[in-house]
N, CA, C and O atoms as a GROMACS GRO file, in nm:
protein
  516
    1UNK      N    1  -5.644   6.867  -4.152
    1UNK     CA    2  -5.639   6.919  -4.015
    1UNK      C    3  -5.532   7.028  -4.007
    1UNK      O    4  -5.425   6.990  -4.055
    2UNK      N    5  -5.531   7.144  -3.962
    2UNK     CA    6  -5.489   7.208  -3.917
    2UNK      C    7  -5.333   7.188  -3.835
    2UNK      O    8  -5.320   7.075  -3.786
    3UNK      N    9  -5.249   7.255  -3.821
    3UNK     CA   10  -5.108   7.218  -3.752
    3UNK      C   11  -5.114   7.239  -3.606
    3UNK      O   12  -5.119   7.345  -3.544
    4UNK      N   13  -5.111   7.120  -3.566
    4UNK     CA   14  -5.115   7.092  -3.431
    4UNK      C   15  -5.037   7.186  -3.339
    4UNK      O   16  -4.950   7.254  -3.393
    5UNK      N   17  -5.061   7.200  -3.175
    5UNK     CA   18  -5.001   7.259  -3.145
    5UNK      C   19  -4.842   7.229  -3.072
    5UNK      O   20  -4.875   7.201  -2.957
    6UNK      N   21  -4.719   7.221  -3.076
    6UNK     CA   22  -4.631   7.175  -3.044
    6UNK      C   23  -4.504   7.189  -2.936
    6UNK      O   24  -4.493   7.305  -2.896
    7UNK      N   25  -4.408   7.098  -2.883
    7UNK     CA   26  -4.376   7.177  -2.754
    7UNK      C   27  -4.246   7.284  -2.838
    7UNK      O   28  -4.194   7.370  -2.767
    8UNK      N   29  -4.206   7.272  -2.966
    8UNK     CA   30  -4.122   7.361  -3.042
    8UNK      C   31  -4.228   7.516  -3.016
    8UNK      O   32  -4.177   7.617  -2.968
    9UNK      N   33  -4.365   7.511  -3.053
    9UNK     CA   34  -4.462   7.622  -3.061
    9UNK      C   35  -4.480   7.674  -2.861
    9UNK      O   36  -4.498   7.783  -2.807
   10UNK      N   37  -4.468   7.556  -2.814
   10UNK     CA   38  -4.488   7.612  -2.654
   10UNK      C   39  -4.373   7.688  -2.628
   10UNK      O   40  -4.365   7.797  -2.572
   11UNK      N   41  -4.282   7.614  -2.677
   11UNK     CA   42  -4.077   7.704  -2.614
   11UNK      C   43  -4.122   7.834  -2.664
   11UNK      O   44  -4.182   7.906  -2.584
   12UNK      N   45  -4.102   7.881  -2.797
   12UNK     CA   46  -4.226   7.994  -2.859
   12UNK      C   47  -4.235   8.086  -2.753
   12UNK      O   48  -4.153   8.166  -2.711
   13UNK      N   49  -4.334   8.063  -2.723
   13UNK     CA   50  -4.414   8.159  -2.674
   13UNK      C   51  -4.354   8.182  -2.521
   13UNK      O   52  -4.369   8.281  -2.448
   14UNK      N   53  -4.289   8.070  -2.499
   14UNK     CA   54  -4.230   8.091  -2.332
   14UNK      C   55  -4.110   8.223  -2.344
   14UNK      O   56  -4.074   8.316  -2.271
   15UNK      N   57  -4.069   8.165  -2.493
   15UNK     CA   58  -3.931   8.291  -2.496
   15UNK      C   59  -3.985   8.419  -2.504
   15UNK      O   60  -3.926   8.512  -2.448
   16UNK      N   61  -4.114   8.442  -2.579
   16UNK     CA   62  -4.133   8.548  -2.624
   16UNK      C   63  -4.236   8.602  -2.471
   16UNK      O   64  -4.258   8.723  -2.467
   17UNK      N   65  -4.271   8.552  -2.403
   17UNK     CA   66  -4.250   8.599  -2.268
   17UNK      C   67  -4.174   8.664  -2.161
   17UNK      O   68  -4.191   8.759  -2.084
   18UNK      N   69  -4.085   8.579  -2.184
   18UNK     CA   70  -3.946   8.639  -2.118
   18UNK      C   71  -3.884   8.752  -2.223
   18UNK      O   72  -3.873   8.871  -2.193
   19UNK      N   73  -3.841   8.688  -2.368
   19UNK     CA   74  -3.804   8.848  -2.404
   19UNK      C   75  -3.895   9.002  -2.391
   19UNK      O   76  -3.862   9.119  -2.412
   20UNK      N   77  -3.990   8.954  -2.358
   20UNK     CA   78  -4.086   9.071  -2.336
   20UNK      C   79  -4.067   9.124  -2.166
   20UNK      O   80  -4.094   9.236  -2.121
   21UNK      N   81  -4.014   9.006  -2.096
   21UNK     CA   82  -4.011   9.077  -1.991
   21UNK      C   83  -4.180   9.094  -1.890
   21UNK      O   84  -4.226   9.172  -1.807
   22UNK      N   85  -4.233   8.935  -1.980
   22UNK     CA   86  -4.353   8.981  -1.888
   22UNK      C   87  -4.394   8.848  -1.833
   22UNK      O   88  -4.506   8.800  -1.846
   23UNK      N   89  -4.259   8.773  -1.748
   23UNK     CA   90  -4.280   8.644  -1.691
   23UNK      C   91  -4.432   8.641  -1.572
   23UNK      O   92  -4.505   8.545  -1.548
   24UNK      N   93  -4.437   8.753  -1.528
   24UNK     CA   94  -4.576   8.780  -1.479
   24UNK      C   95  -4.724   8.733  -1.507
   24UNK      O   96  -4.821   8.715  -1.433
   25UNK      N   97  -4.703   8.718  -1.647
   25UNK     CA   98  -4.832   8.652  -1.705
   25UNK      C   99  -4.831   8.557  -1.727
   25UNK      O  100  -4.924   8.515  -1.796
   26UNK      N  101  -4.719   8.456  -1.678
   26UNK     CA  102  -4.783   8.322  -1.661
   26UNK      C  103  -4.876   8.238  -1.614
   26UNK      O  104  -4.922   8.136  -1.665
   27UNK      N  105  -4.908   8.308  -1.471
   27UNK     CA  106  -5.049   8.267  -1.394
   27UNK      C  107  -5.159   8.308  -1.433
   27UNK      O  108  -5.274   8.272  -1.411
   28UNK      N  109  -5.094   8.416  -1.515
   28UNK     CA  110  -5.280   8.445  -1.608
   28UNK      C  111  -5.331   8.374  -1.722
   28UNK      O  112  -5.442   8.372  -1.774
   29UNK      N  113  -5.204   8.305  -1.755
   29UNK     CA  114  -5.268   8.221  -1.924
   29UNK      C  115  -5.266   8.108  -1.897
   29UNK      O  116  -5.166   8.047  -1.860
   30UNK      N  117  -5.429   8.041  -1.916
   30UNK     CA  118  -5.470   7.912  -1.913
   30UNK      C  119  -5.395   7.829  -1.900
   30UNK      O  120  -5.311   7.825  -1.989
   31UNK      N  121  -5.387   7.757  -1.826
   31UNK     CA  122  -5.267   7.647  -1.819
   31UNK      C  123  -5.147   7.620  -1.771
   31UNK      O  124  -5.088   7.529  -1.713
   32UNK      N  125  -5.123   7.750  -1.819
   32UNK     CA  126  -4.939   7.790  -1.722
   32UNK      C  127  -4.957   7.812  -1.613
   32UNK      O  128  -4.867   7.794  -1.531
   33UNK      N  129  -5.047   7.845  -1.586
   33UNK     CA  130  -5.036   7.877  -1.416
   33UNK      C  131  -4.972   7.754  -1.305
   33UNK      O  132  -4.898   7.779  -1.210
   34UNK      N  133  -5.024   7.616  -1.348
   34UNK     CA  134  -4.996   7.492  -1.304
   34UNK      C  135  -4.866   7.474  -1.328
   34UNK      O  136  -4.809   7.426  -1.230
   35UNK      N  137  -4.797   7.494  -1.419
   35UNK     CA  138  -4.644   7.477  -1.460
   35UNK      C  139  -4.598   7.544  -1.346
   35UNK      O  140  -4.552   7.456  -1.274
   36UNK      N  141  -4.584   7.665  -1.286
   36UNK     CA  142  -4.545   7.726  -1.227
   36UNK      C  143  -4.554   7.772  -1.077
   36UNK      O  144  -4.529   7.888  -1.042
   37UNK      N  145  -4.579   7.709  -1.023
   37UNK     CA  146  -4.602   7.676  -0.862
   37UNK      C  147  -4.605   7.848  -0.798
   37UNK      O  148  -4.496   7.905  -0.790
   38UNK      N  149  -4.704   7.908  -0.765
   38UNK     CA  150  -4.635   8.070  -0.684
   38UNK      C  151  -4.586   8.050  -0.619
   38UNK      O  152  -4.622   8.135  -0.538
   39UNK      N  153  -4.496   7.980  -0.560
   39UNK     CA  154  -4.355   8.026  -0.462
   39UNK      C  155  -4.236   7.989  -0.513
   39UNK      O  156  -4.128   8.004  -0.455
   40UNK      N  157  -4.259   7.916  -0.670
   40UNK     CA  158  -4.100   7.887  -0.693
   40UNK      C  159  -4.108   8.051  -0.783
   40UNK      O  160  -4.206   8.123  -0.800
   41UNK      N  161  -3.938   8.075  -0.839
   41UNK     CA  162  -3.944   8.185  -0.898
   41UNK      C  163  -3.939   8.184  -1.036
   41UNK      O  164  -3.845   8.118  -1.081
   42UNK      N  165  -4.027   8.249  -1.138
   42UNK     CA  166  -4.058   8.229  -1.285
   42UNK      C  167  -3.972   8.202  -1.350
   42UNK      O  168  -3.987   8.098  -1.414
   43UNK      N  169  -3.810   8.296  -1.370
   43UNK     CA  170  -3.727   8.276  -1.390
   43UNK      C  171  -3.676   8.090  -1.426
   43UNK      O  172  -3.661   8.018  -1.525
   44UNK      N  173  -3.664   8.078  -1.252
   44UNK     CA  174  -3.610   7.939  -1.269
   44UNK      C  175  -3.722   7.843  -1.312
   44UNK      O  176  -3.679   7.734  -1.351
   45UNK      N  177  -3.841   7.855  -1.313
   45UNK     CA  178  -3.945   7.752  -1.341
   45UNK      C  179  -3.938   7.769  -1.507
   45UNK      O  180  -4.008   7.683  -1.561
   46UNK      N  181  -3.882   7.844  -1.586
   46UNK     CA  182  -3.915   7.898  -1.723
   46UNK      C  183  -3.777   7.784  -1.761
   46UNK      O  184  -3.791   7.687  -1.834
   47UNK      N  185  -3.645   7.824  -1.693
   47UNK     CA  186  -3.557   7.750  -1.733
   47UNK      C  187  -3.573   7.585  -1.720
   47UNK      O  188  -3.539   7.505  -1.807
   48UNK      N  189  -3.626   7.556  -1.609
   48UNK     CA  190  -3.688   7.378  -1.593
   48UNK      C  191  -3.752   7.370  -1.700
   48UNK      O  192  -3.701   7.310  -1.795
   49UNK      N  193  -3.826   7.405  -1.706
   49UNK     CA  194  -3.914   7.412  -1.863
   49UNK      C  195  -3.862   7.390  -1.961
   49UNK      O  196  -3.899   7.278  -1.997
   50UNK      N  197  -3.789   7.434  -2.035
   50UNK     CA  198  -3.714   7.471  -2.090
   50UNK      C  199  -3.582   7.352  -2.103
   50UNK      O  200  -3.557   7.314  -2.217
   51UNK      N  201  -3.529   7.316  -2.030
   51UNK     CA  202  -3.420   7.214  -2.029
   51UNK      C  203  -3.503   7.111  -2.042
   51UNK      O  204  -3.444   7.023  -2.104
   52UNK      N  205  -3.663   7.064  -2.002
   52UNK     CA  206  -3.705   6.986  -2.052
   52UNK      C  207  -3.732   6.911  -2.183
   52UNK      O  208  -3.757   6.794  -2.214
   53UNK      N  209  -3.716   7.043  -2.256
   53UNK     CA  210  -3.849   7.060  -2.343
   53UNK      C  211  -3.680   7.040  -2.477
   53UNK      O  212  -3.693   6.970  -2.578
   54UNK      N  213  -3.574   7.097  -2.452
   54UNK     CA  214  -3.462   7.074  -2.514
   54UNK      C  215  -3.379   6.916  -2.474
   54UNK      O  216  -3.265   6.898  -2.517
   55UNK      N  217  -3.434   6.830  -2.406
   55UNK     CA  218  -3.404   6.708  -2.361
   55UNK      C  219  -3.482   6.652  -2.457
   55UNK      O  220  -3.458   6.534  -2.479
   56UNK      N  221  -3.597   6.720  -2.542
   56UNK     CA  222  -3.641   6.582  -2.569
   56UNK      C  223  -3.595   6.566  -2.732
   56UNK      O  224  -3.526   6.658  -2.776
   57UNK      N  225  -3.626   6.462  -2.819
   57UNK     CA  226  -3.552   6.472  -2.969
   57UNK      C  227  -3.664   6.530  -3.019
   57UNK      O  228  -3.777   6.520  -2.972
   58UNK      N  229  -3.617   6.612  -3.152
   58UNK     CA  230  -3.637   6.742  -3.241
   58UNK      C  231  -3.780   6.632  -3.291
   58UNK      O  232  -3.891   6.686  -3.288
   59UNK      N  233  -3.774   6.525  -3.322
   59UNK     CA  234  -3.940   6.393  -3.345
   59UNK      C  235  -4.022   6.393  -3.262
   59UNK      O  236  -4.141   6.367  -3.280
   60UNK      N  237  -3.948   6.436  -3.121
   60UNK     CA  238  -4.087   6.438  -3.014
   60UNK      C  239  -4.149   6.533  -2.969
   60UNK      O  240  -4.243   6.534  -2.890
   61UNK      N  241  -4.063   6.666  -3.051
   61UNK     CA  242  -4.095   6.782  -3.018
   61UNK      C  243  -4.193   6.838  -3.112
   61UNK      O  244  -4.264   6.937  -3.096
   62UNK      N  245  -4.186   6.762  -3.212
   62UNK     CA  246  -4.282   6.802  -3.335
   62UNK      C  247  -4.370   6.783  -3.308
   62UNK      O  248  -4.453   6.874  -3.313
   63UNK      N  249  -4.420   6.601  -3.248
   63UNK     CA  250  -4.519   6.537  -3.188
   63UNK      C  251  -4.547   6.484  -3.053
   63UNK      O  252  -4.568   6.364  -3.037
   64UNK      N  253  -4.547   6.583  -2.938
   64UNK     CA  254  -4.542   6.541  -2.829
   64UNK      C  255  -4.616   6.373  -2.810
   64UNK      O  256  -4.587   6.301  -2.714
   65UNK      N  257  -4.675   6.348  -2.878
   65UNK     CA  258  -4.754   6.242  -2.858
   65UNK      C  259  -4.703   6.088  -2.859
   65UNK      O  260  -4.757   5.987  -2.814
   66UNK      N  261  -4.545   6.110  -2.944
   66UNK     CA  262  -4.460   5.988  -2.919
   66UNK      C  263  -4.394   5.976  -2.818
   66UNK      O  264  -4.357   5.859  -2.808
   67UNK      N  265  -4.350   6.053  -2.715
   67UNK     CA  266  -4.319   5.998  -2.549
   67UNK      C  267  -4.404   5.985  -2.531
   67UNK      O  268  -4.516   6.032  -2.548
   68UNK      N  269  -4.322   5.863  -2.463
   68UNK     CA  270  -4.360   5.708  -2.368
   68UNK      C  271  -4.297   5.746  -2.271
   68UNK      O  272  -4.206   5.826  -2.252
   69UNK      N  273  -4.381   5.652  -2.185
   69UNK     CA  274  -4.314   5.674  -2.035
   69UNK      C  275  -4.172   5.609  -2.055
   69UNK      O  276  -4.084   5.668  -1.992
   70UNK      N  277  -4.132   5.504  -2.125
   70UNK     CA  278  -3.979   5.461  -2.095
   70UNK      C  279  -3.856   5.565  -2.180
   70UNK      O  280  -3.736   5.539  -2.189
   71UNK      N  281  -3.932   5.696  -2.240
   71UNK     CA  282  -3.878   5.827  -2.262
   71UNK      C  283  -3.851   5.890  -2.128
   71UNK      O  284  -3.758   5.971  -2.130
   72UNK      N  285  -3.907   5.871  -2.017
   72UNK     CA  286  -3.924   6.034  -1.921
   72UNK      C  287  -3.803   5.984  -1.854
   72UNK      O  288  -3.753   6.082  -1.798
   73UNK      N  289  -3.727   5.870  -1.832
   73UNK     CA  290  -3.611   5.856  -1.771
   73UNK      C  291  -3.472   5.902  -1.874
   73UNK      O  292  -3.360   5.906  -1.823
   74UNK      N  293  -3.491   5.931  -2.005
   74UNK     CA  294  -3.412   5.984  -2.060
   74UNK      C  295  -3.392   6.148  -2.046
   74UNK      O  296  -3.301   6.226  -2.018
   75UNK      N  297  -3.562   6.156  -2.089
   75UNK     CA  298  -3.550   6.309  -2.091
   75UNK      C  299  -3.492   6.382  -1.933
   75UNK      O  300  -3.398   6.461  -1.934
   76UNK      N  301  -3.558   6.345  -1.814
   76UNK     CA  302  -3.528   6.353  -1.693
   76UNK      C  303  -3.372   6.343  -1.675
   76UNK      O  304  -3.317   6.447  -1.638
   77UNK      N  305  -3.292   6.227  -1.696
   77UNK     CA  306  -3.167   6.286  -1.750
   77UNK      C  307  -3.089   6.359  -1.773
   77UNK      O  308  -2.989   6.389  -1.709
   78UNK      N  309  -3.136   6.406  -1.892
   78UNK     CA  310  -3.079   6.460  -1.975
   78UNK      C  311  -3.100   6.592  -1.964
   78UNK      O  312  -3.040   6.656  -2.050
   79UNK      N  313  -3.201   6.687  -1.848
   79UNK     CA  314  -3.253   6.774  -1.828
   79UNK      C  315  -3.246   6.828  -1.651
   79UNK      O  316  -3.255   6.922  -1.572
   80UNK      N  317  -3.230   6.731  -1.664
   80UNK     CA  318  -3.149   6.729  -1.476
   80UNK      C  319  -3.245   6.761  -1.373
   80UNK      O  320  -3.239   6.821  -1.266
   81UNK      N  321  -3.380   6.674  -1.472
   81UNK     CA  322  -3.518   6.682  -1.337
   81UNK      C  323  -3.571   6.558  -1.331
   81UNK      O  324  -3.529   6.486  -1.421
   82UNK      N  325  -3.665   6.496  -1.240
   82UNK     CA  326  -3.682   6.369  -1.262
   82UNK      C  327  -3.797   6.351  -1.303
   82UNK      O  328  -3.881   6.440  -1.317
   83UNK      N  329  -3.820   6.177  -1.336
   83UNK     CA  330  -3.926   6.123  -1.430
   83UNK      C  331  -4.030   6.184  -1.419
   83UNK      O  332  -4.099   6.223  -1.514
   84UNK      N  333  -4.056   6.202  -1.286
   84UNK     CA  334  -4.180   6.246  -1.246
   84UNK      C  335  -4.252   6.409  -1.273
   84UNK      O  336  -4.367   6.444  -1.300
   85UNK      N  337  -4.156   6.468  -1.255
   85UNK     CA  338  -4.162   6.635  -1.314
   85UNK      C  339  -4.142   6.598  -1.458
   85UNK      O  340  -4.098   6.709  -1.488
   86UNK      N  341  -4.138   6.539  -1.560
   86UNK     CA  342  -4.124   6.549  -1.684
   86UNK      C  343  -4.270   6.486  -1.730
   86UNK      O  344  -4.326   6.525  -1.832
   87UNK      N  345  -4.315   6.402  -1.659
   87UNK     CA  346  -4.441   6.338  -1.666
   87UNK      C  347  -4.555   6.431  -1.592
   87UNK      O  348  -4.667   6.440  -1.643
   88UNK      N  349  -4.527   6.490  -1.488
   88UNK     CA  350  -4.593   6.614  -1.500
   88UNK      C  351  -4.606   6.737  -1.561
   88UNK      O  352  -4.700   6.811  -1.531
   89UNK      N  353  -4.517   6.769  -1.648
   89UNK     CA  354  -4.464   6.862  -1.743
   89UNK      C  355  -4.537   6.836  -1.825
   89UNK      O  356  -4.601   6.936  -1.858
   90UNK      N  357  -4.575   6.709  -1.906
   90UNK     CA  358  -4.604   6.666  -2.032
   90UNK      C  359  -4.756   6.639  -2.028
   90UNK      O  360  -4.836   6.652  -2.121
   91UNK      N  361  -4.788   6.586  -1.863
   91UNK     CA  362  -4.933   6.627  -1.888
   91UNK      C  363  -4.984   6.756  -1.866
   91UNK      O  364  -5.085   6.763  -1.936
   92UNK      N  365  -4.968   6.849  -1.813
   92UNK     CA  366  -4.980   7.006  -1.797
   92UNK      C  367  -4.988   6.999  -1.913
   92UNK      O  368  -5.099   6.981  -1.962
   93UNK      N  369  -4.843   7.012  -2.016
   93UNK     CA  370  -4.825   7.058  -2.188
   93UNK      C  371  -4.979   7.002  -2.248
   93UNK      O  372  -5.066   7.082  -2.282
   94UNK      N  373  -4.994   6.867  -2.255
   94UNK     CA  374  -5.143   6.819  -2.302
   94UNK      C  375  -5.289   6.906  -2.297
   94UNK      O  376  -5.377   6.937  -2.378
   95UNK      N  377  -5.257   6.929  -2.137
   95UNK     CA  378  -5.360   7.041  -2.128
   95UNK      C  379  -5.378   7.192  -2.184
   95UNK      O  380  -5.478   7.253  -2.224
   96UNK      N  381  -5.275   7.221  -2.176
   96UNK     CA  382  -5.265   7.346  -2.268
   96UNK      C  383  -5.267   7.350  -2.416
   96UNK      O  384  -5.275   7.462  -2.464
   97UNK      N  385  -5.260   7.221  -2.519
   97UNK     CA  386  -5.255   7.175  -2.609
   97UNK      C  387  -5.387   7.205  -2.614
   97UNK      O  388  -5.441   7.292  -2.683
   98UNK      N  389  -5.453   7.104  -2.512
   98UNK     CA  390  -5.634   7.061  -2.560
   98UNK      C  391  -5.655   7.248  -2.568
   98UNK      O  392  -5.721   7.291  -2.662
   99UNK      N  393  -5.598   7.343  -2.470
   99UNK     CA  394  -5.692   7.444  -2.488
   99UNK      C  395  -5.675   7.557  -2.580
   99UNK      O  396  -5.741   7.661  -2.585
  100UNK      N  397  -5.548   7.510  -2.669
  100UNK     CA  398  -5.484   7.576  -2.747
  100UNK      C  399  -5.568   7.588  -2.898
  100UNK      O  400  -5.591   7.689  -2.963
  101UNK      N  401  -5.616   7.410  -2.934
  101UNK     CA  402  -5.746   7.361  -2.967
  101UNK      C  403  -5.853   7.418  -2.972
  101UNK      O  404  -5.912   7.438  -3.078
  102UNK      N  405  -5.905   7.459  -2.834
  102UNK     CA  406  -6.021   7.500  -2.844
  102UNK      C  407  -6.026   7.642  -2.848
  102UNK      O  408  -6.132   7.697  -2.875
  103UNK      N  409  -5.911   7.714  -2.822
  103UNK     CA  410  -5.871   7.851  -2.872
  103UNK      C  411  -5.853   7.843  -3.054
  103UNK      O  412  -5.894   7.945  -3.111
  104UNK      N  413  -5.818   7.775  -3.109
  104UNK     CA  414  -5.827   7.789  -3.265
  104UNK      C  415  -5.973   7.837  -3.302
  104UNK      O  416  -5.976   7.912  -3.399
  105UNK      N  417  -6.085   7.811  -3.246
  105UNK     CA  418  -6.208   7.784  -3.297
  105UNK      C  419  -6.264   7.920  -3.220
  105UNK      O  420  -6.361   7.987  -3.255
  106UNK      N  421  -6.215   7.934  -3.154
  106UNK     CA  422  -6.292   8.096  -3.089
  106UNK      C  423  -6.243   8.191  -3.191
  106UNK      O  424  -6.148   8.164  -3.264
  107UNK      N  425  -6.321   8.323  -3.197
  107UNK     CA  426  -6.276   8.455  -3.240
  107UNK      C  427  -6.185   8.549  -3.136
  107UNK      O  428  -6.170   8.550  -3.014
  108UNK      N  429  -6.143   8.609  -3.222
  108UNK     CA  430  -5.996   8.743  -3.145
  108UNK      C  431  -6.076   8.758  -2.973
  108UNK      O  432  -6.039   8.741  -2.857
  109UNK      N  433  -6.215   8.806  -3.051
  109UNK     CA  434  -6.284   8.934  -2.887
  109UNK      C  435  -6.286   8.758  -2.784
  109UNK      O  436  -6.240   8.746  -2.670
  110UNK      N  437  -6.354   8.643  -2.866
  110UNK     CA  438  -6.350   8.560  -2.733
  110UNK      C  439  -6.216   8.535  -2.661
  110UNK      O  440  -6.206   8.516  -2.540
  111UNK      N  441  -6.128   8.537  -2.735
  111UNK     CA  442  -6.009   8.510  -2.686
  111UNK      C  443  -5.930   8.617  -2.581
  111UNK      O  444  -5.828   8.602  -2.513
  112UNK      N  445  -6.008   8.712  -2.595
  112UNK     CA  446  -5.958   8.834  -2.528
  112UNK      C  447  -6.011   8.860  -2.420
  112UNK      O  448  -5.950   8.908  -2.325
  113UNK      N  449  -6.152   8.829  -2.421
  113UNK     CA  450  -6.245   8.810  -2.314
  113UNK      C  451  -6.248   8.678  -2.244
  113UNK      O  452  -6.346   8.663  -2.171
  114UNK      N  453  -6.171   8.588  -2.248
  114UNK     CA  454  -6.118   8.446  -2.210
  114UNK      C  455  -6.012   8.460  -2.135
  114UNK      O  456  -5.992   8.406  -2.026
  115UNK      N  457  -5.937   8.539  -2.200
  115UNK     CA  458  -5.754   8.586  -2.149
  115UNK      C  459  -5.786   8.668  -2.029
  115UNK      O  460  -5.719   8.646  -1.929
  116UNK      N  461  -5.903   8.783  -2.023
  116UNK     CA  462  -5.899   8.917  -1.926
  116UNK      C  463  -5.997   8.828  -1.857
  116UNK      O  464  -6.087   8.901  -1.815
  117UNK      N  465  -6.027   8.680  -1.819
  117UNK     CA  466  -6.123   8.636  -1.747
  117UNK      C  467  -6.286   8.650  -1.770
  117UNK      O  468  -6.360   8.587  -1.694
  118UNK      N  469  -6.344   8.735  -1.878
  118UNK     CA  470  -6.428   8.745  -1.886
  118UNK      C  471  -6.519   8.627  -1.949
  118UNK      O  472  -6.620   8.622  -1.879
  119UNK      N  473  -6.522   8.573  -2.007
  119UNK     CA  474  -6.533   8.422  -2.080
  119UNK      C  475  -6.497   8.344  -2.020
  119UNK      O  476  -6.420   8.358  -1.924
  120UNK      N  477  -6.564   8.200  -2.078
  120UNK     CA  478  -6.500   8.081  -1.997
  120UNK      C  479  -6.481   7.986  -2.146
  120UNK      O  480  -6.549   7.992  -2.249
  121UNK      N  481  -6.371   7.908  -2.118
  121UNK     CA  482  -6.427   7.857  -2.236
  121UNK      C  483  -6.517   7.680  -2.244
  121UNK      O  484  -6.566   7.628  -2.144
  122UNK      N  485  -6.519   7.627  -2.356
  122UNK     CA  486  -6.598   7.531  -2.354
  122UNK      C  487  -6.615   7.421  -2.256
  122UNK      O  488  -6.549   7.349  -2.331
  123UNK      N  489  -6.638   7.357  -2.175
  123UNK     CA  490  -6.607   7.268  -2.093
  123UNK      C  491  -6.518   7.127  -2.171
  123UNK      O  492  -6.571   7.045  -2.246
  124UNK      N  493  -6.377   7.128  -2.128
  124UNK     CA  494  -6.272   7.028  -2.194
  124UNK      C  495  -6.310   6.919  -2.148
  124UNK      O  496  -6.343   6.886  -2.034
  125UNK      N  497  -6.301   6.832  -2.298
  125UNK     CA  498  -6.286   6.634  -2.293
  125UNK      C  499  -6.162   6.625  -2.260
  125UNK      O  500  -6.073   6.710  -2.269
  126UNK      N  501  -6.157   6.494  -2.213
  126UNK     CA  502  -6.058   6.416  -2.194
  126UNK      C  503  -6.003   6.396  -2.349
  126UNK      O  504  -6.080   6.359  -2.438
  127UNK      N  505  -5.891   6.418  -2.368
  127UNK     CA  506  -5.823   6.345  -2.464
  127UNK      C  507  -5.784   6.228  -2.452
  127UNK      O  508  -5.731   6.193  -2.347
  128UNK      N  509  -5.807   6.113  -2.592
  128UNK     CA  510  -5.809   5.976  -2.573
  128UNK      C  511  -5.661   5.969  -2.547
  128UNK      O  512  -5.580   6.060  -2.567
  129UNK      N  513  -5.635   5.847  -2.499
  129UNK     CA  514  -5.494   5.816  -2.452
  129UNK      C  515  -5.456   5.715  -2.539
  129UNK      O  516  -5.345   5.664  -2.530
   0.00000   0.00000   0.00000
């Protein structure tokens, strides 16, 4: 199998957003849009993110799939948001995972035509729990 996608690979791409200076396109890429509420400001929603995602240990970051819920009161903690935004955090992350997934298996033009709205992509399963 292929290398999963991870929240080390999500921080990724969040930085390389912001160093680009194009926090703007978060509501356009699948998934993020939900992370990011339009009235809070990107900035600070990037940093919540972010203090989350550095709350959790370098094992769970590899494999999001080992937090447990009796994790989200640590990470929440330790990140200075609560259980509940970290448990919403982590299912959002899931979702963008599954579509990260089903982006491996498309070609460049679908992906481009997916990204500029033109495409849709496959209709998503539930991932088993």
């Amino acid at each position: 199998m292929a290398k999963d996608f991870t929240l080390d690979d999500f921080r990724r791409q969040l930085d390389q957003l912001q160093k680009m200076g194009r926090t703007d396109l978060l509501g356009r890429l699948p998934g993020l849009a939900k992370m990011v509420p339009g009235e809070e400001d990107q900035d600070l929603a990037l940093s919540r993110i972010r203090q989350m995602i550095d709350a959790v240990t370098d094992e769970e970051r590899s494999n999001p799939d080992l937090i447990t819920s009796s994790c989200l009161s640590r990470i929440a903690a330790s990140s200075g948001t609560h259980p509940q935004d970290v448990e919403k955090f982590l299912a959002q992350f899931h979702q963008v995972r599954a579509l990260m997934r089903q982006m491996a298996g498309m070609s460049f033009s679908q992906r481009l035509k997916m990204f500029f709205g033109f495409g849709k992509l496959p209709v998503q399963e539930e991932e088993p729990k």
